[in-house]
C-alpha positions in Angstrom: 0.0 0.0 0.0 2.9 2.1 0.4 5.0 4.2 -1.5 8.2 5.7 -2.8 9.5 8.9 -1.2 8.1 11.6 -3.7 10.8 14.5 -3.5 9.5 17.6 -4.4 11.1 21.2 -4.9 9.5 24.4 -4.4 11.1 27.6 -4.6 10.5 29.3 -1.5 10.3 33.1 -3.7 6.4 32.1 -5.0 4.8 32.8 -1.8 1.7 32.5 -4.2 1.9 28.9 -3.4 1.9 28.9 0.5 -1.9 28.0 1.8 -2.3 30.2 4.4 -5.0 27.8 6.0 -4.4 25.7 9.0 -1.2 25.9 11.4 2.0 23.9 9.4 3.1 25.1 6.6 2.3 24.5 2.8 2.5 24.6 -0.6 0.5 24.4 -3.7 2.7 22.6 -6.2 2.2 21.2 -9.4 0.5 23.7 -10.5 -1.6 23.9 -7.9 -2.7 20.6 -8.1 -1.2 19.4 -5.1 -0.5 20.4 -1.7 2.6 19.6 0.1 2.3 19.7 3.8 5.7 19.9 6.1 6.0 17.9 9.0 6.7 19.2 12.1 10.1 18.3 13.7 10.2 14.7 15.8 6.8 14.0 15.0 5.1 11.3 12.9 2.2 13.2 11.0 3.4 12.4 7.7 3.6 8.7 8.5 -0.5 9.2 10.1 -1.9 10.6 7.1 -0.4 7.4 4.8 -1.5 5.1 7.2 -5.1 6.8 8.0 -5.4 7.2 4.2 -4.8 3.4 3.6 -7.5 2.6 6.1 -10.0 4.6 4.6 -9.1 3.2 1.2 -9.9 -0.5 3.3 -13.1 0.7 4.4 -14.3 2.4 1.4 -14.5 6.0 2.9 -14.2 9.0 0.6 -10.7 10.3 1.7 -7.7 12.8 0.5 -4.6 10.4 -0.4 -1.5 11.1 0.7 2.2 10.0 0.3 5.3 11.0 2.0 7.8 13.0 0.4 10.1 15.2 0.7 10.6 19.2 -0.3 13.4 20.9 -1.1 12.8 24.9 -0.8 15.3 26.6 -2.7 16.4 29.9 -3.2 17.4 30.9 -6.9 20.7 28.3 -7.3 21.1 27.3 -4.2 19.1 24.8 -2.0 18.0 26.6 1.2 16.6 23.9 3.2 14.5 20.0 3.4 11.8 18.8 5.1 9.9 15.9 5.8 6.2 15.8 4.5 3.3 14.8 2.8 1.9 15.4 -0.4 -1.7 15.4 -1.7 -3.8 15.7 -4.7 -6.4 18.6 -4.2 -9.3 17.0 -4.1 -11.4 20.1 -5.3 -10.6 22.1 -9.0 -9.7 25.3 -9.4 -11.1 27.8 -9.8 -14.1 26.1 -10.6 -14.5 24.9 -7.4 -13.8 26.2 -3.8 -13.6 24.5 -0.2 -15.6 26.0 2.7 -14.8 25.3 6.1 -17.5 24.0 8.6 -16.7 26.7 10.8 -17.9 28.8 7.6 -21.2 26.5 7.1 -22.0 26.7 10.7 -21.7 30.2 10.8 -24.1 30.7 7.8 -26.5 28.4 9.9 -26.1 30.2 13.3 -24.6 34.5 13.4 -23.2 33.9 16.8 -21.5 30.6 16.2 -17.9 31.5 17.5 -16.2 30.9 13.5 -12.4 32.3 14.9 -11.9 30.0 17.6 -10.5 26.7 16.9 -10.6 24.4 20.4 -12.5 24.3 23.4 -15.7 25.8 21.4 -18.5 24.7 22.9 -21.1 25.5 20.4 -19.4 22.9 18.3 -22.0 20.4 19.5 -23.3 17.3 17.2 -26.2 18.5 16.8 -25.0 21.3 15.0 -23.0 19.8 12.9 -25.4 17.2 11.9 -27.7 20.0 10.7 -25.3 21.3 8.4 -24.1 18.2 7.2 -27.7 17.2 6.4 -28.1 20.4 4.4 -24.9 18.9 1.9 -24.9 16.7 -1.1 -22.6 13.7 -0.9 -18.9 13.8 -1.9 -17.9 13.9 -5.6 -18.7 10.7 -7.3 -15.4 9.8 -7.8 -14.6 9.4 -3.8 -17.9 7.2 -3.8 -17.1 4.2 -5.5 -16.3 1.5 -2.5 -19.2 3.0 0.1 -21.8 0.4 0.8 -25.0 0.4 -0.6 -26.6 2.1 2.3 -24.4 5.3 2.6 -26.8 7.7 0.8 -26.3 10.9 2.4 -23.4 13.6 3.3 -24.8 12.7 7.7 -24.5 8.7 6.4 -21.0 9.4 5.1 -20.2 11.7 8.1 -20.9 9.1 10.8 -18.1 7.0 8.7 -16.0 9.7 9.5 -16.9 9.7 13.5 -16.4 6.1 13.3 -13.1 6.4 11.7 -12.2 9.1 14.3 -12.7 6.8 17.2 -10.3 4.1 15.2 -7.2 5.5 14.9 -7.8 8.2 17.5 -8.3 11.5 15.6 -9.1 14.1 17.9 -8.6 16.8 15.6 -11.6 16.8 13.6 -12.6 20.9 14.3 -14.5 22.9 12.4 -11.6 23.4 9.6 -10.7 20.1 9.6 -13.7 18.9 7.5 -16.1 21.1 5.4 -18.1 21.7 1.4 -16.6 21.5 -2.2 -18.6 24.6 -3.5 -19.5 24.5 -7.2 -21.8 26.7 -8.4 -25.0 26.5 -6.7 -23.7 23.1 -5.1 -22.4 22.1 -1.9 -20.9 18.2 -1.3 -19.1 17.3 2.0 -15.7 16.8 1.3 -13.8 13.9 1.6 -11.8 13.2 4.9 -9.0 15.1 5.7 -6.4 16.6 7.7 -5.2 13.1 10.1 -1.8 14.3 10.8 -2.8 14.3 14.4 -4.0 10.5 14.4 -2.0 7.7 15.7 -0.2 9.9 18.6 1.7 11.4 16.7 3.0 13.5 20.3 3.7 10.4 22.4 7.4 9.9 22.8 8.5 6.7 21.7 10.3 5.8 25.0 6.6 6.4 26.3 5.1 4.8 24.0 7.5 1.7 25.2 6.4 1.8 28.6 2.8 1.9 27.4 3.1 -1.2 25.7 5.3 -3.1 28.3 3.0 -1.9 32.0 0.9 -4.1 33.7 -0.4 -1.1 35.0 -3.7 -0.9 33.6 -4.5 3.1 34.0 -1.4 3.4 31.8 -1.8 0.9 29.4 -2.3 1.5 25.3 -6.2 0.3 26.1 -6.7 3.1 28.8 -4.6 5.5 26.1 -7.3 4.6 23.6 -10.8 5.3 25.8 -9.2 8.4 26.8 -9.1 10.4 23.8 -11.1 13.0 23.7 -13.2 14.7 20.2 -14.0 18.7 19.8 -17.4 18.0 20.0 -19.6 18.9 22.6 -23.3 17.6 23.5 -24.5 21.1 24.0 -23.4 24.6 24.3 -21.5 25.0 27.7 -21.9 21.2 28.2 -19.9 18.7 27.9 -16.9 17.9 25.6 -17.4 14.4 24.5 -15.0 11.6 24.0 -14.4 10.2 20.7 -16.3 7.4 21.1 -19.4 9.4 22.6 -19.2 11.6 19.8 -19.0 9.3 17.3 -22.6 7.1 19.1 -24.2 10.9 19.0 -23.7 11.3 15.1 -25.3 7.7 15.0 -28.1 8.3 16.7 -28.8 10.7 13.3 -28.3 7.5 11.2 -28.2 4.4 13.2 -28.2 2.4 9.4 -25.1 4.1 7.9 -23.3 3.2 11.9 -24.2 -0.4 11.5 -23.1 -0.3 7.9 -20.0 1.1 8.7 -19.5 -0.8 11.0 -20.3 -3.6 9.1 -16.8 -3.0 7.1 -14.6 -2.5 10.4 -16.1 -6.3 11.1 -14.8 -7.5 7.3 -11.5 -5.3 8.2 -9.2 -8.5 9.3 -6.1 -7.3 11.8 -3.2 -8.6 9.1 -5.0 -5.7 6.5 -4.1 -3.4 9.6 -1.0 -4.4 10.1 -0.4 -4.1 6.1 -0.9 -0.3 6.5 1.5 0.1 8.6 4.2 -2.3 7.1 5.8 -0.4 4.6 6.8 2.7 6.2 10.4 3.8 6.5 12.3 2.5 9.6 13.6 5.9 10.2 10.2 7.7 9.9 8.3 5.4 11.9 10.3 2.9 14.0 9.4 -0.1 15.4 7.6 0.8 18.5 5.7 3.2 17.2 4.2 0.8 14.7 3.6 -1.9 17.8 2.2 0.8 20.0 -0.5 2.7 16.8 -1.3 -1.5 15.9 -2.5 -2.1 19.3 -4.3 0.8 19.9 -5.7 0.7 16.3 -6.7 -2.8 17.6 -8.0 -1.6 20.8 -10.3 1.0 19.1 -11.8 -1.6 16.8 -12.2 -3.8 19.3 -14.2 -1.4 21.5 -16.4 0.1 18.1 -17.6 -3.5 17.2 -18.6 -4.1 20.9 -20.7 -1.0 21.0 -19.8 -0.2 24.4 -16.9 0.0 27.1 
């Protein structure tokens, strides 16, 4: 599933191509047909967004790909500096077509949703969302292909997204991490995006060794795993729910898609897991990493099929 380091150059004098969206830093290359995403130092969120785009692949969700890579910014002759990354097809056209935020479609929904502020916004609830979602077409056709036959909806697709959330531990899905391809009078949800913070990418790897080798059970991977929390909140001022929480709220909205979805996390064997994992360089993601984001993967899929902790 893998693949070849992609190497990349930009020249760091078209600031045209820098997307000012998000925190890390990017470029439109190709012209503009792809985005190149830098990595931040001693972290692993190039190696998440291969892996997380693998498993969608598996389970037939409409996802951005992504393969590492690496970019070399230069400066007229001489070449200034490399970094690690990931780079990505856009998955909307230009100019023809433009992304909006769900920060922006819950705005146009509700004047006094909080837009600027990116954590720890409680009006970010799931019922919110799910109201705007429900107001989208699906994804372009072309992300559809492998859903099942039940998906029939931008909520049914977005519940696949909750579910995926809870599987690798994705607790970045804000309000900018997921949003509308806008062409012409048209709004489709987009496909899923944005993992880099899946798979822990902040745990040290000499933590994540103790995690895996503790009989202490409030540090184990397991605990690690029911722990992680989602930027969702049951209602304004309420409370911020965990992944898994939010991810049984958004199927309440469409218990059929849930057990559909779920339905493909059963047919998703543990050697396909492992698969996405398996060719990923040594030096980008070593060993105990891998071991500790298999058994937490695991974990996670262990806990969604059983429907409860």
């Amino acid at each position: 599933m893998g693949s070849p380091l992609k190497i990349v150059e930009v020249e760091v004098s078209d600031q045209r191509a820098l997307e000012p969206l998000g925190t890390k830093t990017k470029w439109w290359v190709k012209d503009y047909t792809h985005l190149f995403k830098v990595n931040y130092e001693a972290r692993r969120e190039d190696c998440s967004e291969v892996v997380v785009a693998n498993l969608c692949a598996l389970l037939g969700l409409p996802h951005a790909k992504y393969q590492l890579g690496l970019v070399r910014i230069k400066d007229g002759e001489e070449t200034w500096d490399e970094k690690y990354g990931v780079l990505t097809p856009s998955f909307y056209q230009r100019p023809a077509q433009r992304l909006v935020d769900g920060n922006q479609l819950l705005l146009s929904k509700d004047s006094s949703y909080p837009a600027e502020n990116r954590y720890k916004v409680s009006e970010y609830t799931v019922d919110a969302v799910a109201q705007v979602v429900r107001d989208l077409e699906m994804p372009p056709i072309r992300f559809c292909g492998s859903m099942p036959d039940s998906v029939n909806t931008a909520l049914d697709v977005f519940v696949g997204y909750t579910m995926l959330d809870v599987l690798v531990a994705n607790q970045d899905r804000h309000h900018e991490n997921w949003g509308a391809i806008e062409s012409g009078d048209r709004r489709m949800l987009t496909p899923t995006f944005d993992h880099g913070a899946a798979l822990a990418p902040g745990e040290p790897v000499d933590r994540m060794q103790k995690r895996l080798e503790t009989r202490d059970q409030g540090f184990s991977v397991d605990n690690f795993a029911r722990r992680a929390m989602s930027p969702f909140w049951d209602q304004p001022g309420g409370e911020q729910l965990s992944l898994y929480n939010a991810w049984r709220a958004f199927s309440r909205y469409s218990p059929g898609a849930s057990n559909a979805w779920l339905g493909r996390l059963r047919k998703l064997q543990l050697d396909s897991i492992y698969a996405t994992f398996a060719e990923l360089p040594e030096d980008r993601f070593p060993k105990v990493a891998r071991d500790f984001c298999l058994k937490l993967v695991y974990s996670n899929r262990e806990r969604l099929l059983a429907r409860a902790y």
